[in-house]
N, C-alpha and C positions, 0 to 999 in steps of 0.2 A: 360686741356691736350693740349699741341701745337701738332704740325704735326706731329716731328720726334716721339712720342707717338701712336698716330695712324696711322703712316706707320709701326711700330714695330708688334701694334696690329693685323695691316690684315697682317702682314710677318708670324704672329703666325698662325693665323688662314688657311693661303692659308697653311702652312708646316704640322696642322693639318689633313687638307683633305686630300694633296699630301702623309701621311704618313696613313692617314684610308687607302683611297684606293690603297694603295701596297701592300695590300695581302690578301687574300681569304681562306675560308677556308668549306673543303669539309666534309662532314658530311657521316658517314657508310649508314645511310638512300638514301645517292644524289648519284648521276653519274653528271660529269660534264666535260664540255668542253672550254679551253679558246681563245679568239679568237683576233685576232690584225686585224684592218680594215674590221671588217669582213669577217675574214679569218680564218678558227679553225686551231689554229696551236698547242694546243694539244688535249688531248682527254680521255676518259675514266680515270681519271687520282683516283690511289687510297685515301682513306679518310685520313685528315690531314691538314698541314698550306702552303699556296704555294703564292711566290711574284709576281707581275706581274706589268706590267710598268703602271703607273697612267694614268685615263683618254683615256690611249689609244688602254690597254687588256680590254677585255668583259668576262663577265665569265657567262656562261648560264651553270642552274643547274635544274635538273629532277629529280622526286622520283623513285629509284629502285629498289623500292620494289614492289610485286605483286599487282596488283588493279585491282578491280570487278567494272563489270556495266552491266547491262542491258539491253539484246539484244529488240528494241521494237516487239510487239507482230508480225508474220508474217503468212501468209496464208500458207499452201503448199499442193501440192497434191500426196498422196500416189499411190501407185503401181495399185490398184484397182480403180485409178481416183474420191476417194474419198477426199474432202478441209478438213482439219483440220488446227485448229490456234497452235500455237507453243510460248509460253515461254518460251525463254531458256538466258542465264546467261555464260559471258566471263569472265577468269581469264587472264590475260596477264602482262606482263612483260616487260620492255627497253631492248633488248640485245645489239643491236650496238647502242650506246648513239649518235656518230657522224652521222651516216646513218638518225638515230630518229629525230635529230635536223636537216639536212639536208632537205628530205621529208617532213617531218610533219611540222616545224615550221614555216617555209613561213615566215623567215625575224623576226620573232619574237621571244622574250627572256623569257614571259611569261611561265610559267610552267602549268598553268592552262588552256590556250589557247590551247598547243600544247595537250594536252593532250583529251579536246576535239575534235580536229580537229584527235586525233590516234582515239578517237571510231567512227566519222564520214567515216574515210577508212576502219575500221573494221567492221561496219554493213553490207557495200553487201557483201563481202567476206565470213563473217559470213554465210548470209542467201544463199547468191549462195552454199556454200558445205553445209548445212542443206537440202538444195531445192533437189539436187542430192541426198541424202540418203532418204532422206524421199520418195523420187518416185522410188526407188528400193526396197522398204520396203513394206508390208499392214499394216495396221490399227493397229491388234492384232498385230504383230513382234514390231511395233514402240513400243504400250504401255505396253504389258506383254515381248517381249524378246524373244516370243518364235518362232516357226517356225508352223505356221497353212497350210504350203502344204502337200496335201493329196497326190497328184501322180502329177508325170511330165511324158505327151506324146507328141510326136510330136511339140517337141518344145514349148510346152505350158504347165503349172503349173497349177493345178486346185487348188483352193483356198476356205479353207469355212470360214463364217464368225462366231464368237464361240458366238454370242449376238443370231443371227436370223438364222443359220443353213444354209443358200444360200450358195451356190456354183460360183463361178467366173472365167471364162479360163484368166489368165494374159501371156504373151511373156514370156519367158523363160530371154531373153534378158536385159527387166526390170528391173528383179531381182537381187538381190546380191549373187555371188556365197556361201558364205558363207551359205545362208541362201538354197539354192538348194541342196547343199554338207548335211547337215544336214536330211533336207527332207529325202534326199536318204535312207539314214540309218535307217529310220524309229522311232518309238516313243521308247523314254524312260521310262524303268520300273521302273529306282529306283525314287524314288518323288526327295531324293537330290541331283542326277544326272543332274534332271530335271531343280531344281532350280538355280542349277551352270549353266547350261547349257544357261538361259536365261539371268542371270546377264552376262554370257559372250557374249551374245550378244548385250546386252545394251552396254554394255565398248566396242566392235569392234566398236558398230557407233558412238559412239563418242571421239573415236582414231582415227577413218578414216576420222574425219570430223574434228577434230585439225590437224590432217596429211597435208589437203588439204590446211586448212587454211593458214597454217604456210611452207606452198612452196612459196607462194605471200610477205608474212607480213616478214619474215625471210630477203628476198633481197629487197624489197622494200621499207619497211619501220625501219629495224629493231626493229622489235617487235615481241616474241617470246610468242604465242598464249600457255598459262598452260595447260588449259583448258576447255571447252565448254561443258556445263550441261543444258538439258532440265528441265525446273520448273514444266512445266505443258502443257500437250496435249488437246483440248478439242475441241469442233464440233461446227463450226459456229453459231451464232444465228440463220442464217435462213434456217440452216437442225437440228438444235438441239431438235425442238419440235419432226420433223420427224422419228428422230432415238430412242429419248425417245418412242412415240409412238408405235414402233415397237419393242422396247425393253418390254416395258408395256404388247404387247399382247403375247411374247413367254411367259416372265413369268403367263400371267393367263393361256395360254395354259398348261405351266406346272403343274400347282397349278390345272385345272378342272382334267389331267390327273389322278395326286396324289389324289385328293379326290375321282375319280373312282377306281384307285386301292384300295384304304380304303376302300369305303365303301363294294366293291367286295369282301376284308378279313372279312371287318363284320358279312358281310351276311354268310359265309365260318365259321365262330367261331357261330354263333346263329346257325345255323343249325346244326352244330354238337354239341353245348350244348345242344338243343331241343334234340337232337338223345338218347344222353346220359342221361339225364331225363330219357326220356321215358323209356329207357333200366333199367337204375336204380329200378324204379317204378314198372314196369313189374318184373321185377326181386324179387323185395322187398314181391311184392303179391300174387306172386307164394313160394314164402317163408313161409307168412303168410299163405296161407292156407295150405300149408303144414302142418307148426305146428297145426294150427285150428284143420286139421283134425287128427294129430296125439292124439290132445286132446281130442279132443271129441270120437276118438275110444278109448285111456284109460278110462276116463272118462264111458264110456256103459261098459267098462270091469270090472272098479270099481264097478258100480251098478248090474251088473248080478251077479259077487261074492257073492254082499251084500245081494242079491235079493235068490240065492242060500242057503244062509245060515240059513234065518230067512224069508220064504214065505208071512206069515201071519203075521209078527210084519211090513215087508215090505208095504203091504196091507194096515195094518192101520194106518202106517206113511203117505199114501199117501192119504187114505181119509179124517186125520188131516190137511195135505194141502190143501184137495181140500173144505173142511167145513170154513176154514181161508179164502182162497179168496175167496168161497160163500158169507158170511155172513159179513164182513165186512164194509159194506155201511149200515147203517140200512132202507135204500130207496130202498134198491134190496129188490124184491119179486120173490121168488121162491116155481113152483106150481110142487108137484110131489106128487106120490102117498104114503100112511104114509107107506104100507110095500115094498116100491120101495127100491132095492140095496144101491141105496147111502147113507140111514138112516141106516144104516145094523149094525154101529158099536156104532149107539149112542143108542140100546136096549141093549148093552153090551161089554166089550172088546173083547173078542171072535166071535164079531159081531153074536150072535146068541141073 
């Protein structure tokens, strides 16, 4: 091949580039922004095919679509000055694509980079409005939702705890109105009153706590906080044995309670089954001897009849009995005189 061949060849190849790179194309997924000299001069631009001058626009592209990550795990302390560790989990979003590349991207075109560098601004933010709710909050409101103030005087909220039953004075001030407003009104009777009641306290703190977020992240970075969800609350390792502990002994205080109450109904049922025995039984044998005796009075009324009717046939049915169990054993010896009464019937039926 001579020259004028491979001048033609890189004329081909330099018109292939200069012809790839004239135009770009933006995807429903991307937000993107194109820049001349490092200069954005446009922005947000919707999805589709757009030309740009070769070599000398830049066209920097970001996903905008919703992305989760994971706030790392943080200390905080509750209302009653108690540490719990904290889980919780951002949803967020690009709003202003130019703002996002501006702040966040520090010169860089990388989509991957900037995006790191947005959850690296979003962690204290994150945890600063977590840190604030959580220390207006106690313990029980963080994890169940509910409202555990018994009374507010004098500018102080007494607080009990629903594991160990202690009571605690917290400032009035600490608190979330939200949760003082509630107190007021006193306890809910219907259970799904109750249960609405708590979920909507979950969703206030963590609307107040994407609220807060997203005052900072909105103008400074453009980046529009979805959502912020707690994964999981739990107690330090080095009070977690301690609250176990003291969770352990209400429950066996309760459980020795419960088996005194029991055994107290036991004893309450045996004693009154014994009662009723006894009543029974007494009952039953004044019964029986009722009838006993009603029998054995007929019974002498039968035999006086009989005895009435026939004196002397009576008589010697009775010494037939008493000759029967005499004489029965042929080992019995009986000494009596020969004209003694009780031989009377054996010299004759008319005992004579």
């Amino acid at each position: 091949m001579n020259n004028r061949g491979w001048f033609a060849l890189l004329a081909a190849g330099v018109a292939a580039l200069l012809a790839l790179d004239s135009f770009y194309i933006v995807k429903q997924t991307e937000k993107a922004v194109l820049k001349e000299f490092s200069r954005i001069k446009l922005a947000d631009m919707a999805p589709g095919i757009y030309f740009k001058w070769p070599f000398v626009s830049e066209v920097v592209k970001v996903d905008s679509r919703a992305l989760v990550y994971d706030v790392p795990t943080q200390a905080f302390l509750t209302a009653e000055k108690k540490l719990l560790n904290v889980d919780a989990f951002v949803v967020w979003r690009i709003n202003n694509v130019q703002r996002y590349i501006v702040s966040v991207g520090g010169g860089s075109s990388n989509p991957q980079i900037m995006e790191d560098r947005a959850r690296q601004l979003l962690d204290p933010r994150v945890n600063e409005a977590l840190r604030n709710e959580f220390a207006s909050r106690t313990v029980f409101q963080v994890v169940a939702g509910e409202s555990d103030v018994e009374a507010v005087e004098d500018g102080k909220a007494i607080i009990r705890d629903p594991a160990t039953g202690e009571t605690t004075e917290v400032p009035t001030d600490q608190l979330d109105e939200s949760i003082l407003t509630k107190a007021g009104k006193g306890d809910e009777t219907d259970s799904q009153a109750a249960g609405s009641a708590a979920s909507d306290q979950r969703e206030a703190l963590m609307d107040q706590v994407r609220e807060e977020v997203n005052k900072s992240t909105m103008e400074d970075l453009g980046i529009e906080v979805v959502d912020i969800r707690v994964k999981q609350v739990d107690w330090p390792d080095q009070v977690r044995g301690r609250v176990f502990d003291r969770m352990r002994a209400e429950r066996q205080r309760d459980a020795a309670a419960h088996r005194s109450q029991g055994r107290e109904e036991a004893e309450k049922i045996r004693a009154g089954a014994d009662r009723q025995r006894t009543e029974i039984l007494a009952d039953a044998y004044r019964k029986s001897q009722a009838i006993r005796g009603e029998g054995d009075a007929l019974a002498a009324s039968i035999y006086a009849g009989a005895y009435n009717q026939d004196k002397e046939f009576f008589r010697f049915y009775r010494s037939l009995q008493a000759y029967k169990e005499s004489f029965k054993d042929p080992e019995d010896v009986l000494i009596l005189e020969p004209d003694s009464d009780f031989f009377r019937y054996m010299k004759g039926a008319k005992g004579q």
